[in-house]
C-alpha positions in Angstrom: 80.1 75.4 144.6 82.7 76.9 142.5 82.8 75.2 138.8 86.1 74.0 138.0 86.2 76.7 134.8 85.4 79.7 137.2 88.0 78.2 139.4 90.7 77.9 136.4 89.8 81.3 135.6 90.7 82.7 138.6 93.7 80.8 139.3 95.0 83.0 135.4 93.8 85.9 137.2 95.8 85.8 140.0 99.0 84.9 138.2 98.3 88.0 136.5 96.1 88.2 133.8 97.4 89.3 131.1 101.5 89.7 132.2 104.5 88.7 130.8 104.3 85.2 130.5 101.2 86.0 127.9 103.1 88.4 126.1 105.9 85.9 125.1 103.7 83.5 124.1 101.8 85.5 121.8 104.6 86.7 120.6 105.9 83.6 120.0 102.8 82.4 118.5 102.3 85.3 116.4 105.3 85.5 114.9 105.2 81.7 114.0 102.0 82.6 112.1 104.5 84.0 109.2 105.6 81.0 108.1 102.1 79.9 108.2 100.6 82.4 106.1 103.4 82.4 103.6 102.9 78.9 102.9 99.1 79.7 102.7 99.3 82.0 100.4 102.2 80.7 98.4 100.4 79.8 95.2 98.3 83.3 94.9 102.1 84.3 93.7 103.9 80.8 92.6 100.8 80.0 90.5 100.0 83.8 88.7 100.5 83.4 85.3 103.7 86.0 83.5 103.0 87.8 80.4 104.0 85.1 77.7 104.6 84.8 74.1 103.8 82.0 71.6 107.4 82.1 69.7 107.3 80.0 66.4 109.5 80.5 63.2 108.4 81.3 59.7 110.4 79.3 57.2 111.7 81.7 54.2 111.6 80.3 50.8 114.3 81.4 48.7 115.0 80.4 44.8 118.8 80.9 44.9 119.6 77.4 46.9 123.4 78.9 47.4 121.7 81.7 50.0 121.1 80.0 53.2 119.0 81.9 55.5 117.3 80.8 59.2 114.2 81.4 59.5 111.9 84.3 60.6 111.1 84.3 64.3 107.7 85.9 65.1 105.5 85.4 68.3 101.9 85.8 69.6 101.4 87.6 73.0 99.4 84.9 75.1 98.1 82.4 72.1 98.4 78.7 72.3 99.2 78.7 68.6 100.9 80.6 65.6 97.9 82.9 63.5 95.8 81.1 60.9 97.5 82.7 58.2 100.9 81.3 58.8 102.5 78.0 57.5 103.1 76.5 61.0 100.9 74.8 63.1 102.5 74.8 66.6 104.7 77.3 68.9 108.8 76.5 68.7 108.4 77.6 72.5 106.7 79.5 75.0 108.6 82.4 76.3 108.2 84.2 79.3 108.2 87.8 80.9 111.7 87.5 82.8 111.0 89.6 85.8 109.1 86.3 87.2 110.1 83.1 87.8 107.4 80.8 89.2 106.0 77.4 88.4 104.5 78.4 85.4 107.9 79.2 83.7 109.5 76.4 85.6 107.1 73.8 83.7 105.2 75.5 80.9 102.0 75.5 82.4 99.9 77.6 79.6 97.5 76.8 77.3 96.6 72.9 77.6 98.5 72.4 81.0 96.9 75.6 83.1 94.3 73.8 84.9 97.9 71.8 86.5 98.8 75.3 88.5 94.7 75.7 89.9 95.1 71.6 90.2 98.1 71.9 92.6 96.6 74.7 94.4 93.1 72.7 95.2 95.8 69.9 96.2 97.3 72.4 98.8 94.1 73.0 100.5 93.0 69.2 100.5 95.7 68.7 102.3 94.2 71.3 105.1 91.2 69.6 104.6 93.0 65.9 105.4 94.3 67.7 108.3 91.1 68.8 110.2 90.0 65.2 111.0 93.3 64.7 112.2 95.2 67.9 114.2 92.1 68.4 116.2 91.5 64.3 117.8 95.2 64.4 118.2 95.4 68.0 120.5 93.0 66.7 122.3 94.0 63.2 123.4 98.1 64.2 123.6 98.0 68.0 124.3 98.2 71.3 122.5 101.9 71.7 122.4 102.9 68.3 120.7 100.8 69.6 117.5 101.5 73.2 117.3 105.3 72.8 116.9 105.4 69.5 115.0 103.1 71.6 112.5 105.9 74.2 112.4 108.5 71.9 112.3 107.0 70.0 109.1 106.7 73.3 107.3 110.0 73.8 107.3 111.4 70.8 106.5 108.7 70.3 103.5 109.2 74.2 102.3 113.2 73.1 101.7 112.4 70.1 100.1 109.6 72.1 98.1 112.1 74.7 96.9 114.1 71.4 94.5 111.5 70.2 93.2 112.5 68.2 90.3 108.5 68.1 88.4 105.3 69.9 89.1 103.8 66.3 90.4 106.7 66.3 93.3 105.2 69.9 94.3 101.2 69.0 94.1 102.9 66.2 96.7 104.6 68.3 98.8 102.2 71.3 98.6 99.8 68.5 100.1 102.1 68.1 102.9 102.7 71.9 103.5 98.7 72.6 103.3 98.3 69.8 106.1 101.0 71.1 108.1 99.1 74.6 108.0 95.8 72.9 108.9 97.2 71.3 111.9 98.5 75.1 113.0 95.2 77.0 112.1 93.4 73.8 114.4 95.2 74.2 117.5 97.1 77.6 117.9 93.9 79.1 118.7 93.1 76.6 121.4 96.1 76.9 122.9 96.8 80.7 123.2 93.1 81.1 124.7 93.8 78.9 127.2 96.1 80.6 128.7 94.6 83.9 128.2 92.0 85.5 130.6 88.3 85.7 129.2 88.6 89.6 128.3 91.8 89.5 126.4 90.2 86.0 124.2 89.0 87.8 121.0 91.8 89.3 120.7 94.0 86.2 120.0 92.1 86.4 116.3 91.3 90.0 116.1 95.1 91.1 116.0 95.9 91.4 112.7 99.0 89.8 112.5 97.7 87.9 109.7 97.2 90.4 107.3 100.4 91.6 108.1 102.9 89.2 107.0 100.9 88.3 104.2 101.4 91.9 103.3 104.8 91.2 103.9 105.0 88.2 101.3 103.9 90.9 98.4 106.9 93.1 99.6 109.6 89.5 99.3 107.9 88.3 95.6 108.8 91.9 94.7 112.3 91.4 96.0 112.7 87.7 95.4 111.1 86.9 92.3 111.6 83.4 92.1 109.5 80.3 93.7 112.4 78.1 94.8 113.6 81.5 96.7 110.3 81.8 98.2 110.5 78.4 99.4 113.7 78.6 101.0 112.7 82.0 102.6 109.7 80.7 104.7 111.6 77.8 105.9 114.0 79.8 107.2 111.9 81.5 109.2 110.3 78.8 110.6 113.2 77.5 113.0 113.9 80.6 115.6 110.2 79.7 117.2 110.9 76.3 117.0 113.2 77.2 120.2 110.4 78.3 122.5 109.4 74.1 122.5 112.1 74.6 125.8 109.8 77.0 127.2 106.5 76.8 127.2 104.4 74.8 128.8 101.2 72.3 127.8 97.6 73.8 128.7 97.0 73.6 132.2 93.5 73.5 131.1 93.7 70.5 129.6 96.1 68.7 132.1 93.6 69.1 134.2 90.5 68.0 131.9 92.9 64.9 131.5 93.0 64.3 135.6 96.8 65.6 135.7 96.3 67.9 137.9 100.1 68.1 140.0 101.5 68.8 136.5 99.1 71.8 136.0 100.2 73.3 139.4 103.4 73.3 138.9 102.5 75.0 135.0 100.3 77.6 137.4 103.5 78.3 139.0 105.7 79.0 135.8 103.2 81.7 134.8 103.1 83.5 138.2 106.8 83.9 138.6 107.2 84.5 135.3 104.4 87.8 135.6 106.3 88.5 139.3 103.3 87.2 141.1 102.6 85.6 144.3 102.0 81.9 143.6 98.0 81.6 144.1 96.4 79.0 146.2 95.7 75.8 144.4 95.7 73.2 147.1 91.4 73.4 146.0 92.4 72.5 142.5 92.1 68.7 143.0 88.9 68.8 145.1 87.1 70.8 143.1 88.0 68.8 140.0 87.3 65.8 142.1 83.5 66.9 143.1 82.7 68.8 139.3 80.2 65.6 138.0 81.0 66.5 135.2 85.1 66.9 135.3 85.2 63.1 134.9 83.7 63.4 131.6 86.5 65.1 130.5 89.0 62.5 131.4 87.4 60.0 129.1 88.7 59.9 125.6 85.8 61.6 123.1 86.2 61.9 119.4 83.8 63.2 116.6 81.5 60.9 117.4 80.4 63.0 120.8 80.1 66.4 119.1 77.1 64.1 116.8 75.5 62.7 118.8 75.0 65.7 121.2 71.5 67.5 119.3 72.6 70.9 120.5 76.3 70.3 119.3 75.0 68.7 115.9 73.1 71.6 114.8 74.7 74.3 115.9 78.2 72.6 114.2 75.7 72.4 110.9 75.2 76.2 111.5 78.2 77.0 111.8 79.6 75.0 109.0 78.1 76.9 106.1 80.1 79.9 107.6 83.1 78.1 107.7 82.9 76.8 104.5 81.7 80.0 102.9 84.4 81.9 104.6 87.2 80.2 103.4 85.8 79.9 100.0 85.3 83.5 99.1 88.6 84.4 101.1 91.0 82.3 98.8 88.8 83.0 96.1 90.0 86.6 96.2 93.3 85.8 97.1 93.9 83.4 94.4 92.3 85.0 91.7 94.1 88.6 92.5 95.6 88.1 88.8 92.2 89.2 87.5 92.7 92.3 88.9 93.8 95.5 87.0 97.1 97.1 87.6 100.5 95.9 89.4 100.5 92.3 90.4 102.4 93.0 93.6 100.2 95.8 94.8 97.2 94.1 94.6 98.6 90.7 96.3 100.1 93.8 99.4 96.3 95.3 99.1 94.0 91.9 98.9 96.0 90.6 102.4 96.5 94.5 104.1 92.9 95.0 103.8 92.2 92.3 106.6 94.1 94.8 109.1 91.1 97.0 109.2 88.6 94.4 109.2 90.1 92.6 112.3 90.2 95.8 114.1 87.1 96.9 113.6 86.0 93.2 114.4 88.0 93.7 117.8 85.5 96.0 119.0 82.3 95.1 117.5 82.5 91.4 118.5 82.4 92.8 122.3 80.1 95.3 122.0 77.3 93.7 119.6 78.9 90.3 119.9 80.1 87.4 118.0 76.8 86.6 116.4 75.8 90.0 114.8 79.1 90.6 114.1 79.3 87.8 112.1 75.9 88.8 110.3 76.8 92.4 109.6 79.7 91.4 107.5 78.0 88.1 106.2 75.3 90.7 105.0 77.7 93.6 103.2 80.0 91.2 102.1 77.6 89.6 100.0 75.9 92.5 98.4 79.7 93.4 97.5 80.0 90.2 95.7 77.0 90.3 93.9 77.6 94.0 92.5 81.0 92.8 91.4 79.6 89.8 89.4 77.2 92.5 87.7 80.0 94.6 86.5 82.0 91.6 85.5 79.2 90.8 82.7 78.9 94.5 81.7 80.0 96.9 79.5 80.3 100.2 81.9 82.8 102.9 82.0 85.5 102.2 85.0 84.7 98.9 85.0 88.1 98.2 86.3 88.7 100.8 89.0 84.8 99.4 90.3 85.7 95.9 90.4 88.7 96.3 92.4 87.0 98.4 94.7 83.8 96.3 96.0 86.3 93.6 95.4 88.9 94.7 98.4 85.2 95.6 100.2 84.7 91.6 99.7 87.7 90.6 100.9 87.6 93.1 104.0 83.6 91.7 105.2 84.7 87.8 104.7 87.7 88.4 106.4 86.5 90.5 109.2 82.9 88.0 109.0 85.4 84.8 109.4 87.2 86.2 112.4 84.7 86.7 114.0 83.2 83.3 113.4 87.0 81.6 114.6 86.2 83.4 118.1 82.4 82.8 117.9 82.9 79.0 117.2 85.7 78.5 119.7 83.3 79.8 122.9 80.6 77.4 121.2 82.2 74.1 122.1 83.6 72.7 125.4 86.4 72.2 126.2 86.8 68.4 125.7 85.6 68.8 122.2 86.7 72.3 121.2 89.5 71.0 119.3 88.0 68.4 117.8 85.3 71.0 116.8 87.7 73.4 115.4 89.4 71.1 113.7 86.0 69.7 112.1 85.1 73.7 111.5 88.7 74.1 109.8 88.1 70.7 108.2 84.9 71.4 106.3 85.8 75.2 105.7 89.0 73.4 103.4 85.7 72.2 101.2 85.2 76.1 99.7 89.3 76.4 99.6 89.6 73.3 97.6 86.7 74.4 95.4 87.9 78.0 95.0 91.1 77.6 92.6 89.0 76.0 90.2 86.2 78.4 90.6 89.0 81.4 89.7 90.3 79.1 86.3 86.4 78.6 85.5 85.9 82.6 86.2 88.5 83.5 83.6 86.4 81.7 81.1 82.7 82.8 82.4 82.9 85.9 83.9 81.1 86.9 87.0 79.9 83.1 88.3 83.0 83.3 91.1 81.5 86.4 92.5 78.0 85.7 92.2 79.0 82.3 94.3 80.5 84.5 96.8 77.7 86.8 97.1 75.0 84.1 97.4 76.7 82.4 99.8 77.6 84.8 102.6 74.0 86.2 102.6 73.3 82.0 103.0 75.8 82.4 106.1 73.9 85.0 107.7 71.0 83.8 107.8 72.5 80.4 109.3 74.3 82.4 112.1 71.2 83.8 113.3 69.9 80.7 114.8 73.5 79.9 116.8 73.2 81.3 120.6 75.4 84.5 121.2 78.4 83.6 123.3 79.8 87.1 124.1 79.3 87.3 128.1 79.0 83.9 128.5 81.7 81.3 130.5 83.6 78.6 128.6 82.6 75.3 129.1 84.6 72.6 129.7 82.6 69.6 129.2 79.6 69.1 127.8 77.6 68.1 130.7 78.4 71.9 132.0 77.6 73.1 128.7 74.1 72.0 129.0 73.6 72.9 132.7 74.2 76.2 131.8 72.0 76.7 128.9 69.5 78.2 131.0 71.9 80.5 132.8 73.1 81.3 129.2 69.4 82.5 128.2 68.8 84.4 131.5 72.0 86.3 131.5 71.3 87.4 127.6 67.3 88.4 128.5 68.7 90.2 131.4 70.9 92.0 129.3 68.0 93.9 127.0 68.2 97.5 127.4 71.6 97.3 129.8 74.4 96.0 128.2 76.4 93.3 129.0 79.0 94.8 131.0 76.9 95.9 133.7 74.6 92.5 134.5 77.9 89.8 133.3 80.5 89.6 136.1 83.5 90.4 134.3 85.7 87.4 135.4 82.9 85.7 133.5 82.9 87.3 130.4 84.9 85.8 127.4 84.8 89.6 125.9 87.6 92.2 125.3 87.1 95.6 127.3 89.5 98.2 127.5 
């Protein structure tokens, strides 16, 4: 009999596949990822520290005590204190390039207080990290929807309140709030698009590089903007027009049905038809075959974190997977937040460290569905790392173009991890059922915050020994490739919606990949079947 996925499956096949009713949710979706990444990447910007000057004065002594004179003021580009050789002890102030206006001139945050901006930074992504164990238990037990647009909805109300802040301990407190808001987006936007997309269109809900794009964007508005509190205001504003689409659309009829609500889903089946211009398909089998899937009743049941661990197969592979995750995220923001370390115009590099992901999620597009997820992941895992390591080498050397060589196997970093951890987002997604694949996202997302958290402070230790943040970063995605080799491939392969099916088709999953050796995938995988992108 017909599994209740293969049925769902083709049920989004006949409203259309991929029509209309897709294309406005992505859109949607996409565009409310700008917001997102702002407020990601907020702090590789807010948190650079200007040019500055130790001012101090020089008393002059005169003998004629008729002649009053004020004193000399002389400064000291980027020194906590006044030369040896002077009379004072201590700076009269610290002054600041004026054609940037971040936290750092907003509170003084040199010299004994700069460890305060890579503080509030690690601060930001705890709050992601808070988030995981949170966003992904509550999509699952209340629904997809609810989550995705309170997360938008609390960025912008915490971005506005951000922007008058009256003390850099008010913003580590709301950057907290603003990193768990982003969490609870990255944990269940995914989910939610997917599952309303047909299995040949899913990697591309993480391959389009919409990412990269507005955080290529963000370089162009510091340029323009110049000032944090303006920054602030900016990406709350553009946080409210997709607020609007709450009207619109609908839960996951995937997961109404996974949650026994099953007249609900119908009538959601029938919103995406018309909305495509397609006959309304016959669902009058939905609740029978939900009713005589085993293992559709496990779904019903409530299951938390506890249900990914004590399944063996879950456990392990969530372990694999993990050191990806964590890695990813830690060489990503690595780079991101330490792009002050490159050479040459602060702005450019912040436009070139986030455009450079535009490649490397189109190029993972096409290699995820025609090697698959798991060498995909492994290929860039693999040159990412050697990248890392050669720019650690140069960072403790004394070579000629030292700079112009750093930058370039750095951006060659950047593109591998970013490209590596696409491909892992997809890749981990197909890994878990249904029930759980929030809650495993959200753990995924969760853990991943671990290397973010760490990274700031990694970039403020860097500054001080040279070449230990990329040798970290090289180390550790050839330690992520290795892991991802003992994860089963997923391209070609159904979703699962409970974990009972998962494991009843672990064989099937093994036969279908053997069978594949020498033929490809698209000729031995039915394609209604296949989670993979064709063209």
């Amino acid at each position: 009999m017909q599994s209740i996925s293969e049925f769902l499956e083709d049920i989004l096949q006949r409203c259309g596949g991929f029509g209309r009713f897709q294309f406005l949710m992505y859109t949607v979706v996409m565009g409310s990822k700008l917001p997102v990444a702002w407020s990601m990447m907020m702090m590789s910007y807010v948190g650079v520290i200007p040019d500055w000057w130790c001012d101090y004065n020089v008393p002059i002594n005169r003998t004629d005590s008729h002649v009053t004179e004020s004193p000399w003021t002389n400064s000291s580009f980027k020194k906590c204190s006044p030369p040896a050789n002077t009379s004072v002890s201590s700076c009269s102030r610290h002054r600041f390039q004026n054609d940037m206006y971040n936290i750092v001139n907003e509170w003084n945050l040199v010299c004994d207080r700069e460890l305060i901006t890579s503080t509030i930074t690690t601060i930001q992504m705890a709050g992601l990290f808070v988030s995981g164990f949170f966003s992904g238990h509550f999509a699952d037990a209340y629904g997809r929807k609810p989550i995705y647009f309170l997360s938008v909805l609390t960025l912008a109300v915490t971005n506005v309140i951000a922007a008058y802040s009256v003390s850099w301990q008010m913003f580590a407190v709301l950057r907290f709030f603003i990193g768990f808001a982003v969490g609870c987006y990255i944990a269940v936007f995914y989910t939610y698009l997917i599952e309303f997309t047909p299995a040949r269109y899913r990697a591309m809900t993480t391959t389009f590089p919409i990412w990269a794009v507005w955080c290529g964007l963000f370089a162009f508005v510091c340029m323009w903007l110049h000032n944090w509190k303006y920054l602030h205001l900016a990406t709350a504003v553009t946080s409210v027009p997709w607020l609007l689409a709450w009207w619109y659309f609908p839960e996951s009829f995937r997961w109404l049905v996974t949650h026994g609500k099953e007249e609900q889903a119908v009538k959601i089946v029938i919103q995406i038809a018309k909305t495509n211009s397609k006959d309304v398909p016959d669902t009058t089998r939905l609740t029978d075959i939900a009713d005589s899937d085993s293992s559709i009743n496990q779904s019903k049941q409530s299951f938390t974190l506890r249900d990914i661990l004590c399944s063996r197969k879950l456990l392990s592979r969530s372990l694999l997977l993990a050191v990806g995750w964590v890695t990813a995220a830690y060489v990503y923001y690595a780079i991101s937040f330490g792009v002050q370390n490159l050479s040459g115009n602060i702005y450019i590099n912040i436009f070139l460290i986030n455009i450079i992901d535009i490649p490397a999620q189109i190029v993972t597009y096409y290699m995820a569905n025609c090697i698959g997820r798991r060498l995909t992941c492994l290929v860039f895992f693999v040159t990412g790392g050697l990248a890392g390591i050669v720019v650690a080498c140069v960072e403790i050397s004394d070579i000629e173009h030292k700079n112009m060589i750093i930058n370039g196997f750095a951006l060659t970093c950047k593109l591998c991890v970013g490209a590596a951890w696409t491909s892992l987002i997809v890749f981990t997604a197909e890994t878990y059922p249904t029930v759980v694949r929030n809650i495993g996202n959200g753990l995924q997302n969760s853990l991943s915050r671990l290397g973010g958290m760490v990274s700031p402070l990694i970039v403020y230790v860097n500054n001080r020994v040279p070449g230990i943040m990329y040798f970290l970063c090289g180390g550790l995605m050839l330690l992520s490739a290795f892991c991802t080799m003992f994860v089963p491939e997923t391209k070609g392969v159904p979703l699962s919606d409970t974990i009972d099916q998962q494991s009843e088709t672990e064989s099937e999953k093994e036969r279908l990949l053997q069978s594949n050796t020498g033929n490809g995938y698209r000729t031995t995988v039915p394609q209604e079947r296949s989670p993979s992108v064709t063209n």
